[in-house]
N, C-alpha and C positions, 0 to 999 in steps of 0.2 A: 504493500500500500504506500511507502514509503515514496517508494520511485517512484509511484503514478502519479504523485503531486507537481505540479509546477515548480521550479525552482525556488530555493529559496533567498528571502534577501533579508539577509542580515538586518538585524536591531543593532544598538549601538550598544547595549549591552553586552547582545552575545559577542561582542566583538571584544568588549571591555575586557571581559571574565575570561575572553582565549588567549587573550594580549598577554592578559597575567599570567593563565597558568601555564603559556607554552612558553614564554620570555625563558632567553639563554641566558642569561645573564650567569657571570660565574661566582660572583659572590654569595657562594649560597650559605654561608655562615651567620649573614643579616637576618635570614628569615626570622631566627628566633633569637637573635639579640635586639631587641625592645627596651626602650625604657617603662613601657606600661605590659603588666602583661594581659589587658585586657584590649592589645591593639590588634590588630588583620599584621597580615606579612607585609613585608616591603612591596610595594607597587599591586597591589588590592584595591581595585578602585570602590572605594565605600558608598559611592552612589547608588548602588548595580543593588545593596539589597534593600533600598529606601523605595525603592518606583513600585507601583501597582503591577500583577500581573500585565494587565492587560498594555500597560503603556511599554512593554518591554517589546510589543509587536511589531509588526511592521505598520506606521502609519497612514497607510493607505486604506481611506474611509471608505472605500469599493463598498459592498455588500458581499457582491462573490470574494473578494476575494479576503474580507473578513471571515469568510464559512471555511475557507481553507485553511487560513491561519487557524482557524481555532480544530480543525479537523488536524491538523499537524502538530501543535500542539499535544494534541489525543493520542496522535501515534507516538510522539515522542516520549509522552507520560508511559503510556503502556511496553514499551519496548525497554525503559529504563526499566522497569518491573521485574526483567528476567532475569531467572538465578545465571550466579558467575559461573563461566563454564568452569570445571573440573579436570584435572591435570589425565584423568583416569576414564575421561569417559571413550564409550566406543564408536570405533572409526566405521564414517560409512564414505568415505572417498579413498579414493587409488593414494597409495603411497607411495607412488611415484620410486619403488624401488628403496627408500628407506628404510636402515632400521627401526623396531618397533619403538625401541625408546624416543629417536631422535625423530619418527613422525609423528609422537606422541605429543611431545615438546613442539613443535611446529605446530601443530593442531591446536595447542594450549593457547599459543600465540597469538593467531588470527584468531580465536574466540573471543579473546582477553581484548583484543581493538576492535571487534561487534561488539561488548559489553560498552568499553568506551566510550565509545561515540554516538550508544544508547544513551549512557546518563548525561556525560559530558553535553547534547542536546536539551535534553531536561531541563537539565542545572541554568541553561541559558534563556528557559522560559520561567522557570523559578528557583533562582538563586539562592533564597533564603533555608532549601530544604536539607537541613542537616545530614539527615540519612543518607541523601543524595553524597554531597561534598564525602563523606566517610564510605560508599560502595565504590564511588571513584577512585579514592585512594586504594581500595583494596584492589582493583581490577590492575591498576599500575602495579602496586606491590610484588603481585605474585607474578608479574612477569619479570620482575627484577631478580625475586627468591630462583624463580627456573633457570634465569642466566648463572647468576652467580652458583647454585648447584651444579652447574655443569661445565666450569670454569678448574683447572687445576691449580690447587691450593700450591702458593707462593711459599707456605710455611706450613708444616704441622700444630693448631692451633689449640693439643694437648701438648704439655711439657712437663713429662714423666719425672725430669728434674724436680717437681714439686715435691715429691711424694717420695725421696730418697736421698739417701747418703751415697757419696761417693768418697775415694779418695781423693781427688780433685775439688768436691766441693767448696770446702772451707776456704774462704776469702782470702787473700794476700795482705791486702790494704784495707783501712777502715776506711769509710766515708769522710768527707773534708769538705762538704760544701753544706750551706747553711740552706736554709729552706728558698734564701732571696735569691740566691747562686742556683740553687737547683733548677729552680722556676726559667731563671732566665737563661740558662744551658739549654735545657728545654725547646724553650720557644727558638731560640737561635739557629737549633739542631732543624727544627720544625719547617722556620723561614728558608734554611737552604735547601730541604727537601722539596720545597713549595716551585724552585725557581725553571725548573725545566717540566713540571708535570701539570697537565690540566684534566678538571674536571668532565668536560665534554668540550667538542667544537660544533660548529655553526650555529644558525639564524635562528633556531624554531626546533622546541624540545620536540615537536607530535610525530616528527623523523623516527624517532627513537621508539615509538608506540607504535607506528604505520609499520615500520620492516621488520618482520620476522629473523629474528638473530640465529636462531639456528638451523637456517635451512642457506646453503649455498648461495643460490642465485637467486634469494631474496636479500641478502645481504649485498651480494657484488651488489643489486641494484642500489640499497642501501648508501653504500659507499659513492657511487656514480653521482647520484642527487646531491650527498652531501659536498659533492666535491665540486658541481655545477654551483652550488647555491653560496658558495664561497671564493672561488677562483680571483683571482685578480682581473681586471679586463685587459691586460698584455698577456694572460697564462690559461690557456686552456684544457682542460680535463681532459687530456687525449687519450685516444685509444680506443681501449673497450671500456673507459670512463665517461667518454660522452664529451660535452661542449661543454665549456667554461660560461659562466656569467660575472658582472659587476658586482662590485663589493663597497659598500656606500663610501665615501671618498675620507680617508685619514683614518679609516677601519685597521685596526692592526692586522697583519700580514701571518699575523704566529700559525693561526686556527690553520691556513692551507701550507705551512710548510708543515704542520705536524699529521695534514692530512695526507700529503706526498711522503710523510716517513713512514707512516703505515700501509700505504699503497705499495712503496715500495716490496714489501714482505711478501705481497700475494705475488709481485713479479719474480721475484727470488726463490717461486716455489715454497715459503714459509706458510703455507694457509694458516698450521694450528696457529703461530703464533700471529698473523695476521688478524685470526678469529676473536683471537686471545684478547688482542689489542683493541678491536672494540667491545668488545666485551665489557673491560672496563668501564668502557663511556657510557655504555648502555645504562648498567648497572647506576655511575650517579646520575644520569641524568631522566630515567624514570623515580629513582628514590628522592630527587628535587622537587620534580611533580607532585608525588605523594604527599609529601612534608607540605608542601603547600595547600595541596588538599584537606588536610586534615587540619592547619594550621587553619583553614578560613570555616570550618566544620568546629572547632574550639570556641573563636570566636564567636559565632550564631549560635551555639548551646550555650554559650554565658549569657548572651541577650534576651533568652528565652524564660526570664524570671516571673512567678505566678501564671506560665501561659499552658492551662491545659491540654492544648494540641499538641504539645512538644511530646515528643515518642521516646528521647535520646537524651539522658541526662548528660550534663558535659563532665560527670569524674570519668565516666565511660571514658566522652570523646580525650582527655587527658591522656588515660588509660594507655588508648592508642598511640596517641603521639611518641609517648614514651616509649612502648613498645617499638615502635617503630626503630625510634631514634637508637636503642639498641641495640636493633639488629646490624648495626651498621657497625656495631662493636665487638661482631660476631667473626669468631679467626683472625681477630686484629691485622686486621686488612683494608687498606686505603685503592678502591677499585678510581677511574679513572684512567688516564694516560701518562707515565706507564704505572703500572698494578707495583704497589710496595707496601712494603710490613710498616702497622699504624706502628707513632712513637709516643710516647709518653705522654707530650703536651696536647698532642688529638685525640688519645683518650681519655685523657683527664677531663677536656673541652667538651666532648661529647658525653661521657657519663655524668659530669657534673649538670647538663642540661637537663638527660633523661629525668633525674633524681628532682629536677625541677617540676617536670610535669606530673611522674607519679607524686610524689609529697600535697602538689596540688591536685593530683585526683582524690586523695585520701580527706582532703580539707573537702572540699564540694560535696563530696560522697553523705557527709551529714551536715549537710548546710539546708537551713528551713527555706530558703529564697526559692527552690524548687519545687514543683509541684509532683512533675512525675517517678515513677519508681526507678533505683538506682539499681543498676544490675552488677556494677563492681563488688568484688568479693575482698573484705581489707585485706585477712591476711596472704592474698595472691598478691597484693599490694605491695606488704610489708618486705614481700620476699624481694622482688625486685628493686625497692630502694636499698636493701640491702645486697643486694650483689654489684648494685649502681656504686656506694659506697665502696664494695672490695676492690672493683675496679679503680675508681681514684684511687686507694690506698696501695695498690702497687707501683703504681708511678710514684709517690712519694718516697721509697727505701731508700734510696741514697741521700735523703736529708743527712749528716751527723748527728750523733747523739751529742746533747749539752752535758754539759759538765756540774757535776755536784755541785749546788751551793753550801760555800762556806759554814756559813751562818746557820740553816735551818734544817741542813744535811739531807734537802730533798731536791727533786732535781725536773725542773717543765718537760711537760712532756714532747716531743714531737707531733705533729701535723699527722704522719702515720700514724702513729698511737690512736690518736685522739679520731681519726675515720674508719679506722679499722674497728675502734669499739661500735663506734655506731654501726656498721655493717654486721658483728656480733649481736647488738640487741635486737634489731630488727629484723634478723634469722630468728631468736630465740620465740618474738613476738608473733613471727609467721609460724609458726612451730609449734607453739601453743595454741594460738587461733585456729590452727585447722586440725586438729586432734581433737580440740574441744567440738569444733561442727563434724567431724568426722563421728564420735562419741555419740552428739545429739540425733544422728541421722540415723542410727541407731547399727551400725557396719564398725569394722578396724580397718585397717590400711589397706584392706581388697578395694575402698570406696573410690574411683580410680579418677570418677567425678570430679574429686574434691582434692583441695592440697594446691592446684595451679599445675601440675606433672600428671602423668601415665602414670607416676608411682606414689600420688596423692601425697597426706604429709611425710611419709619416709621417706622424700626426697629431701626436703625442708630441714627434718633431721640431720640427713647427710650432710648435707651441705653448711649447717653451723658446725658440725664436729670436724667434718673435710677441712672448713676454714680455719679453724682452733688448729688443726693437725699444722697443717702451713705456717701458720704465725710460730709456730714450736721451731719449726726445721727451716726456718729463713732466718731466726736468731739463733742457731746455733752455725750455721754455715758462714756466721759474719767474724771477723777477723778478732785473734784473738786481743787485742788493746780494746776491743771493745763490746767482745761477746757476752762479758757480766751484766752491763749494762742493756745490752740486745736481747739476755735472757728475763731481766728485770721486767724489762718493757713488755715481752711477751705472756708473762707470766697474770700482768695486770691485766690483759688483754682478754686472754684464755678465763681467765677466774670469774668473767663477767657471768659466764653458765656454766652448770657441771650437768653434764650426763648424770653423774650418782655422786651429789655432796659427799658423801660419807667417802669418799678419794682423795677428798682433798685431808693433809693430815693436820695436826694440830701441833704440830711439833716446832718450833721456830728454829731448834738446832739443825735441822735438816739443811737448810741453805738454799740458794738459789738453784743448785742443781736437782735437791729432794724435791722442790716443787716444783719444776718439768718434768720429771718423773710421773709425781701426783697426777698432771696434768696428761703427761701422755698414755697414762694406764688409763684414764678416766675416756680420753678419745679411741683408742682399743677399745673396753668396754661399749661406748657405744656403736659404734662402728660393726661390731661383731652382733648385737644384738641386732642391727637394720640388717645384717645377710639371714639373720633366721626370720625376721620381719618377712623378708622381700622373699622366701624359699615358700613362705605360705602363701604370696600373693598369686 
């Protein structure tokens, strides 16, 4: 029905809301650096959710062609309607000689941009529809998760190191730089990695939703386009690239020579890694989209105060974001051009944000200002600001430890210290919270429901004692001038929760090494208990 409408013309809206959400722009780190956070993302045009349905039309007071509009409108609504296609559903087209996986994945692709350009239409005749802004985000998302699933990991993003002794472990040198040194090593390290690699190139993100990344010659096409729509007008896309076009005048030149370094690769016979290399782009620059989407889905669930219609409370939409934001902190991997291991100061940047939005899903979540029912689960909540937490807190180890004071023979904690505990209580909180609704539900750890895992709260468990385990065996690996003090600090760390109080001993002769001990029987203890947990699940 779609197609048998007369063409359409554009509102100034739908034009506004595509401007925004397809804009290349690469500073995508602005999105959610705000000084309010009850503002739209950068470049949202705020107009777009003030106008009346119907003024968002096209103004031609026709009659006929008022009955179209609003006949297209109809189609638009109802086609947004339809569920996201599924990565698993079954094939009723030629697979063109593909394997099952990789025409599985393609198929995923082209559904995921008919989902698209279902809602993304919608959202253009009414922008205000929260749920809208949030299916769209998802429809981007998961084509980003299929890429990056199928992208070969740059690094192993388990590091067995954690969980063991070596003879090599134990440090050489102790730490020597201050929290202000740290910080700014950091960023420094950051800035130079920044200086050859980009986020995506060209004019317009919808490139990157329009072609199918993992089918061949829907990519070369891919590529072709992107390389017309960027060219210099002295430099044309030859070959089996196609024609060059103009490139607005004083436009930097970077986006097409990093486009001819990647082209080059399919010439040289490199496919994988030619593949590889968009890949990455692909990767940030649907996850751009999505953040955007979801960022302006935030905003319109806060606005939505006493309004009964609202479907979507915004700790959910929060929920989201954050969720999001930490997938991107998943295999500590910076995808883009070219693909490199995240460093310290873009994970700290990054988790420090997520912990931003869950903290504020958990505030909203029992806030009276709303009307309708909140679907967020706290301690799903609690888990992930606490792992938000652990994250920061590993980029902090190489603070130095301070030095005794004189005077009161106690000594300030570090910045680690002091985030690693809170990543400890609010384990401990999620841990408790889901055992108790596990308890009331009237199930034990089978309840698979419940907990935020496939392994309900015995994960939750795990993962506060896993934690406890690591803070033990990162202060003993640290050098010995200042492992006393590294076992000190972890000791206060550890003590926040005990598996089985009655481990910890009472003896003060014992020393700082009896109480790592206490501490590491106590994480055994639990630990061994969650494999007979998990043997009955």
């Amino acid at each position: 029905m779609e197609l048998a409408l007369p063409p359409i013309e554009e509102s100034l809206a739908s034009k506004a809301i595509k401007a925004f959400l397809l804009d290349a722009n690469k500073d995508t780190d602005s999105l959610t650096m705000s000084d309010s956070t009850d503002d739209l993302p950068r470049g949202c045009p705020e107009w777009v959710f003030e106008i009346s349905d119907s003024s968002s039309s096209s103004n031609d007071d026709d009659e006929q062609q008022d009955s179209i509009e609003q006949l297209r409108r109809g189609v638009a609504h109802e086609l947004a309607k339809g569920e996201i296609a599924d990565l698993e559903s079954p094939s009723t087209e030629d697979d063109q000689g593909l394997s099952a996986e990789r025409e599985s994945t393609q198929r995923h692709e082209l559904n995921l941009y008919q989902n698209f350009r279902a809602v993304l239409n919608d959202l253009c005749y009414r922008p205000n529809n929260v749920e809208g802004w949030v299916k769209l985000s998802e429809c981007i998302g998961f084509k980003a998760e299929d890429i990056c699933d199928r992208i070969v990991r740059i690094q192993d993003p388990y590091d067995s190191s954690e969980f063991c002794l070596t003879d090599k472990s134990k440090r050489e040198q102790p730490a020597t730089m201050t929290l202000y040194q740290l910080k700014k090593d950091q960023e420094e390290e950051f800035q130079v990695s920044q200086t050859n690699w980009k986020p995506f190139i060209g004019n317009d993100l919808l490139i990157y939703m329009k072609y199918s990344w993992s089918n061949l010659s829907s990519l070369e096409a891919f590529a072709r386009e992107l390389g017309s729509s960027i060219a210099p007008a002295a430099d044309n896309v030859d070959g089996a690239m196609g024609e060059g076009s103009n490139i607005e005048e004083g436009q930097d030149s970077s986006d097409y020579l990093c486009w001819k370094e990647i082209q080059s690769k399919f010439e040289e016979g490199k496919y994988v890694e030619w593949a590889n290399s968009w890949a990455g782009m692909y990767v940030t620059a649907l996850r751009t989209m999505r953040l955007k989407a979801l960022l302006v889905a935030r905003y319109l669930a806060k606005k939505n105060k006493g309004d009964s219609r609202a479907s979507m409370h915004p700790s959910e939409v929060c929920e989201d974001v954050g969720t999001a934001l930490y997938s991107e902190l998943m295999a500590s991997t910076v995808y883009g051009y070219p693909i490199h291991p995240m460093l310290g100061f873009e994970k700290r940047n990054i988790a420090e944000r997520c912990n931003l939005y869950f903290q504020e899903a958990v505030e909203l979540s029992t806030s009276t200002d709303y009307t309708q029912k909140c679907q967020t689960v706290s301690h799903e909540l609690h888990f992930m600001i606490g792992k938000c937490y652990e994250k920061i807190a590993s980029t902090l180890k190489e603070e130095k430890y301070p030095l005794v004071t004189s005077q009161e023979g106690d000594q300030s904690s570090r910045l680690y210290e002091k985030t690693m505990h809170d990543a400890i209580v609010h384990y401990s909180k999620a841990s408790t919270e889901a055992q108790a609704a596990e308890k009331a539900s009237g199930g034990g750890p089978d309840k698979s429901c419940l907990g935020g895992s496939s392994h309900g709260a015995i994960e939750y468990l795990y993962r506060l004692h896993a934690s406890r385990f690591k803070v033990l065996l990162s202060a003993i690996k640290r050098a010995r001038e200042e492992c006393e003090l590294a076992e000190l600090e972890a000791f206060r760390i550890t003590s926040v929760k005990w598996f089985d109080e009655s481990n910890e001993s009472s003896s003060s002769a014992l020393g700082i090494h009896g109480k790592t001990w206490d501490v590491f029987a106590d994480c055994v203890d639990g630990k061994f208990l969650l494999c007979l947990l998990s043997m009955q699940v």
